[in-house]
Each structure stands twice: as C-alpha cells, then as structure tokens.
C-alpha positions in Angstrom: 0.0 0.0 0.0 0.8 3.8 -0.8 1.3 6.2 1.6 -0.8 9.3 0.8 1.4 12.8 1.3 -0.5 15.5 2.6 0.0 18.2 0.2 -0.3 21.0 2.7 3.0 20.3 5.0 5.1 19.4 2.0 5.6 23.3 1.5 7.4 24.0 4.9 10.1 21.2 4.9 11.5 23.1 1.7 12.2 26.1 4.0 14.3 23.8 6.3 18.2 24.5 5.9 19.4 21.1 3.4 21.9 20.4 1.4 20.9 19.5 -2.1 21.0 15.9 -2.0 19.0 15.6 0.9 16.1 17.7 -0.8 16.8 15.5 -4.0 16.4 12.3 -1.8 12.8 13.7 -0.2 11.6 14.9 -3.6 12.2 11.3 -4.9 10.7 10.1 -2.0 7.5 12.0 -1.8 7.2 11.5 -5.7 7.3 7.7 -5.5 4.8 7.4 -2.5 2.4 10.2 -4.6 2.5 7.1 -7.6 0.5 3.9 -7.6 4.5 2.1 -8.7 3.6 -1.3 -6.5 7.5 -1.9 -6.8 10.6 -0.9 -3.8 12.1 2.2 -3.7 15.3 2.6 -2.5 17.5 5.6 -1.4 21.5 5.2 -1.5 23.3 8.0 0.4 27.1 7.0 1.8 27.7 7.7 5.4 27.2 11.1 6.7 25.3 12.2 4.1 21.9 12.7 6.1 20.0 9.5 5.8 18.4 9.8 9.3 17.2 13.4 9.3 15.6 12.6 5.4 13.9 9.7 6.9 12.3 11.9 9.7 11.4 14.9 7.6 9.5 11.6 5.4 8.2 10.0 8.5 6.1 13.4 9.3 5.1 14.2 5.8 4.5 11.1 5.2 1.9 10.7 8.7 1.4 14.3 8.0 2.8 15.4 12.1 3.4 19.4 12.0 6.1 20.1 14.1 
C-alpha cells in the first residue's frame, strides 16, 4: 500500500536548511509514495550524508505530524 502525502505540509520542509542531495532524496521520496508504482524504492546515500534526518522529515510528511 501507498502512503498518501498530505500536500499542505510538503511546502514547509522546503524552508528547512538542506543540502541538495537531501532535498533531491525527499523529492524522490514523496514523488514515488504520490505514484501507484507497486515496486521498492530505494535511497542510497554514503555515510554522513543525512540519511536519518531525510527519513524523519519523510516520516512526518509522510503521517502528516506538524512540528
């Protein structure tokens, strides 16, 4: 199943301060969960790059938690 984004908080982590890569990785992210694709997706940063704060700006979108 397909997690539905809720379109409203996707505007305010864009104002958070990330570097490109991690913005590239969300942006992926959200637009793979917004498709019907029934296949994996994967994200592949190396160590240090972020990983855990793009996976808890997702988590909120993603449940759609405001702060």
């Amino acid at each position: 199943m397909v997690a539905k984004v809720k379109k409203e908080i996707i505007l305010d982590w864009k104002k958070l301060k990330l570097w490109k890569h991690q913005k590239d990785a969300i942006e992926s992210c959200l637009k793979y969960c917004s498709s019907s694709s029934e296949k994996s997706h994967l994200v592949l940063l190396p160590t240090g790059s972020g990983k855990t704060a793009i996976t808890a700006i997702l988590s909120r979108l993603i449940h759609g938690i405001k702060n």
